[in-house]
N, C-alpha and C positions, 0 to 999 in steps of 0.2 A: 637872428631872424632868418637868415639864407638857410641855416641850417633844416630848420624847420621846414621851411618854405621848398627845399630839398626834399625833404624822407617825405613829405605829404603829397608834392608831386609823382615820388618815385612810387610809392601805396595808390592813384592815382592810373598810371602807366600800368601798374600790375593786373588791378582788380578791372581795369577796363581791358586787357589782355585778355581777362578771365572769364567774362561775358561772351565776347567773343569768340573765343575756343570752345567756351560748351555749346553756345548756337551754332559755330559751324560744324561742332561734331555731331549734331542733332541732325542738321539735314541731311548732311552724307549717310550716315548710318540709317537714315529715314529712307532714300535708296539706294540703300544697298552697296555702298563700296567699301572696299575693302580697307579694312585695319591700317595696314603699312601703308596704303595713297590717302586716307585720311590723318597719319601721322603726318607724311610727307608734303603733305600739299594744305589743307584748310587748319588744321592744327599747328603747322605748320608756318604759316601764313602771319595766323592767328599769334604764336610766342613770337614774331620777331617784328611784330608792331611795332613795341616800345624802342625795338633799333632803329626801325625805319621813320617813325615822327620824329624822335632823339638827333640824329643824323640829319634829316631833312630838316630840320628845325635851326640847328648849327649850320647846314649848307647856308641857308638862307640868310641868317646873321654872318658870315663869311667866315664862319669857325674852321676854317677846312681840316685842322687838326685833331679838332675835337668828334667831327661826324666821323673822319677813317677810322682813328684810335676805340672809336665806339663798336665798328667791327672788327678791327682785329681781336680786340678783348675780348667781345661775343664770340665768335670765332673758338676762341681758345679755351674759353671759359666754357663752353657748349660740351667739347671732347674732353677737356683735363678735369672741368669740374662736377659734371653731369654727368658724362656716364662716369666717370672715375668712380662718384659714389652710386651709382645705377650698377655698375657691376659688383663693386665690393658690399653691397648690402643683398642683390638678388642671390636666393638661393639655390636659384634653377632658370638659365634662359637657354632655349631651344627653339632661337626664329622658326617661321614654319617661309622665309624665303631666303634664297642665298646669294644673302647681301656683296657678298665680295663680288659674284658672277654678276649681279645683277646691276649693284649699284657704289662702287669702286672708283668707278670713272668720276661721279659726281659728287666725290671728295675729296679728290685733285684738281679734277680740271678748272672748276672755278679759282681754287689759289693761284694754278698758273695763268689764266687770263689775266687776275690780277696784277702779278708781278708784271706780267710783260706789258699792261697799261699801265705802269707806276713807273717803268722805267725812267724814263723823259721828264720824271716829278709833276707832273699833271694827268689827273683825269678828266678829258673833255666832255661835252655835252656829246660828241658822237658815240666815245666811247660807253658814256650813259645810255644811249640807245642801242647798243649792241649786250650791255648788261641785260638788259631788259629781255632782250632776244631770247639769250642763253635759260632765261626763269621759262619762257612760252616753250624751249625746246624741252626743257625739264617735264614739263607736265604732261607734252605730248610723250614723251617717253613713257613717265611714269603710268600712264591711262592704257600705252598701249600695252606693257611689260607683265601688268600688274588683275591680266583677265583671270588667270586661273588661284588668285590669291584674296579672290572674290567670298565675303561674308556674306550670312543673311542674317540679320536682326531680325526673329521672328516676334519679341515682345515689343519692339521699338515699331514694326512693322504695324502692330494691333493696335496700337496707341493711337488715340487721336493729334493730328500734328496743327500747331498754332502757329499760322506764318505770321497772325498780327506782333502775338507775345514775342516769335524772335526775332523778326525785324525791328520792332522796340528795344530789345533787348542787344542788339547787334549797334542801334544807332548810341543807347549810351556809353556801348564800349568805345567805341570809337572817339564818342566826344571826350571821353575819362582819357581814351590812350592820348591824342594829339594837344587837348590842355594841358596833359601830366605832362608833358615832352617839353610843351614850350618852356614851361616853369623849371623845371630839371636842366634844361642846358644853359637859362639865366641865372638858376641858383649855383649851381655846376660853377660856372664860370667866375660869380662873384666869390666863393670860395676861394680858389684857385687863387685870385690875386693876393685875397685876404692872407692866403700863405705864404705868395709865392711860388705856388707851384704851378706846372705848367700845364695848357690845356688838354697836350696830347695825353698826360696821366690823369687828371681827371677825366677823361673819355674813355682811357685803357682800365682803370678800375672803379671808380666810383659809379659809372653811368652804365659801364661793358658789365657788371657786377650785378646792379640791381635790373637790367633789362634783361639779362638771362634767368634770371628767378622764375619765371615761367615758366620755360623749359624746364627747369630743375620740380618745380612742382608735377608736370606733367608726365615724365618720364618717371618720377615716383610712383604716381598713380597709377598709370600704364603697366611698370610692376607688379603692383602690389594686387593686382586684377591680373596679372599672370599672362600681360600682352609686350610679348618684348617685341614684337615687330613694332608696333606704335611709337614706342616708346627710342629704338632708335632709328625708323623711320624720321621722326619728330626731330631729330637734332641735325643727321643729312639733309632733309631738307628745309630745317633753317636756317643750316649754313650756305647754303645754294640763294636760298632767299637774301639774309645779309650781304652776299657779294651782289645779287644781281636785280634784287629789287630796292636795296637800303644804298650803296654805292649805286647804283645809277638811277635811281629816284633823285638822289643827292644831288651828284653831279648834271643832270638838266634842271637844276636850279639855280645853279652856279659850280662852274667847273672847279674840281677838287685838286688842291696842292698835296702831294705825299711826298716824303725827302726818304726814300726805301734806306740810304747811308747812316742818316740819322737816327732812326728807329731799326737798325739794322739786328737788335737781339731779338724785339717782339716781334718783327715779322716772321724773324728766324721759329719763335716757339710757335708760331702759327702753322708754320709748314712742317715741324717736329711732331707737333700735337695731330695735323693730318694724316701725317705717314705713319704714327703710329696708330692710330685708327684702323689704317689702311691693314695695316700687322696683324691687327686682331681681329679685324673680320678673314684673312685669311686664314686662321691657324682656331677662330674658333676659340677665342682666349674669352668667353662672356663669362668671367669669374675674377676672384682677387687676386691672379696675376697678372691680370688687364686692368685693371683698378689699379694694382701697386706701380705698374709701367705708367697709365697715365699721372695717377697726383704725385708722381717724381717731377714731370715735368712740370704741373703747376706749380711745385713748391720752386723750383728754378725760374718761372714767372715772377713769383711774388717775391723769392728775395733779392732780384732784380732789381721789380720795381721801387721795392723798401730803400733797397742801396744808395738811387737818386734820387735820392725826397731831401 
């Protein structure tokens, strides 16, 4: 029954993700902003819901193993698993902004805040308030960087816009993401004992797995419509989101234990899976030798985590 009770929550989390991302990609586009700060920021938002309920949900039930593990997963799974196949299937990406110059910093700098609040094995409520900080300096950034990379929807423009249908449409996601979440980190959990296996890996793949499916749908999409600013816009800034609005939404609900020694290889693939990001937006690798470089390292994830089962 958990089992069930699982996948129906997780479909749940998804499909109220999904609501969401297409109304808030409706209003943005509605005025006018641009591609890569609607990836980055409302689309954005929008795929790391299921981390942030999932997580805030565990906070609360004093999971603290299971809400971290749910972002570093996300985390890894976002860059090894998404674009790994975002670049190895595109046939052609040519951002039209230069992501290294522009946005480099905000693919490090959250891992290392985090390591350095993990030090100590606690994340406090302040440092919850300081996460929080770093998402509001995100976007001032992002708004103010992001003028001359400015779209115009001229059919979206002509269209009549329904704030009732999306506000409707906005409230069921939301109800679908944070019911799906509560159910997912009690099914989650009761698995878990049922095997024997331990929270932190139910969090790092089972929950970190099926809340990145959104992303992985959208960066699809994003492709396949021939927008690769969106598309890894949309992963930078849900990784900025996971640390800083999914860990510190968490932790001012209850302050977060993390053992960095213990979990000392997945943080490791987490900061691997960064830096190699970092590589290939320098060098411009958005093809299958950026793909082959990242799912190296997820296959080193997973047969990790396979090893200790």
């Amino acid at each position: 029954m958990d089992f069930i009770i699982f996948f129906v929550a997780m479909a749940a989390l998804i499909y109220g993700a999904d609501f969401i991302i297409k109304e808030s990609e409706r209003i943005a586009l509605h005025f006018n902003i641009s591609h890569f700060v609607i990836g980055a920021t409302l689309v954005a938002f929008g795929t790391s819901l299921p981390e942030m309920a999932a997580s805030m949900i565990a906070s609360y039930h004093g999971k603290s193993d299971l809400a971290v593990a749910n972002v570093i997963g996300s985390v890894s799974f976002n860059i090894t698993l998404v674009l790994g196949i975002v670049f190895f299937i595109a046939k052609k990406m040519n951002p039209k902004r230069d992501l290294f110059a522009k946005d480099s910093a905000w693919i490090l700098m959250p891992v290392i805040i985090f390591l350095l609040m993990s030090y100590d094995g606690v994340i406090t409520r302040v440092e919850g308030f300081l996460f929080l900080f770093m998402m509001l300096a995100y976007i001032i950034f992002l708004f103010s960087s992001a003028k001359e990379d400015l779209e115009v929807d001229e059919d979206l423009a002509k269209e009549r816009f329904n704030w009732f249908k999306t506000v409707a449409l906005l409230s069921v996601g939301f109800i679908l993401t944070i019911g799906g979440a509560n159910f997912v980190v009690e099914s989650g959990s009761s698995i878990a004992r049922m095997f024997g296996i331990s929270e932190w890996i139910i969090g790092l793949f089972l929950i970190s797995l099926g809340t990145s499916l959104p992303e992985l749908v959208v960066s699809l999409v994003a492709i396949k419509k021939g927008n690769a600013d969106l598309s890894i816009g949309n992963i930078i800034g849900s990784n900025v989101a996971n640390f800083s609005m999914v860990i510190g939404g968490a932790s001012l609900l209850s302050p977060l234990s993390v053992s960095l020694k213990d979990n000392a290889f997945d943080v490791s693939i987490m900061v691997a899976a960064s830096l190699a990001l970092l590589l290939i937006l320098a060098n411009k690798l958005y093809n299958k030798a950026g793909a082959v470089f990242l799912l190296m390292i997820l296959a080193l994830f997973v047969n990790n985590a396979i090893s200790t089962l």
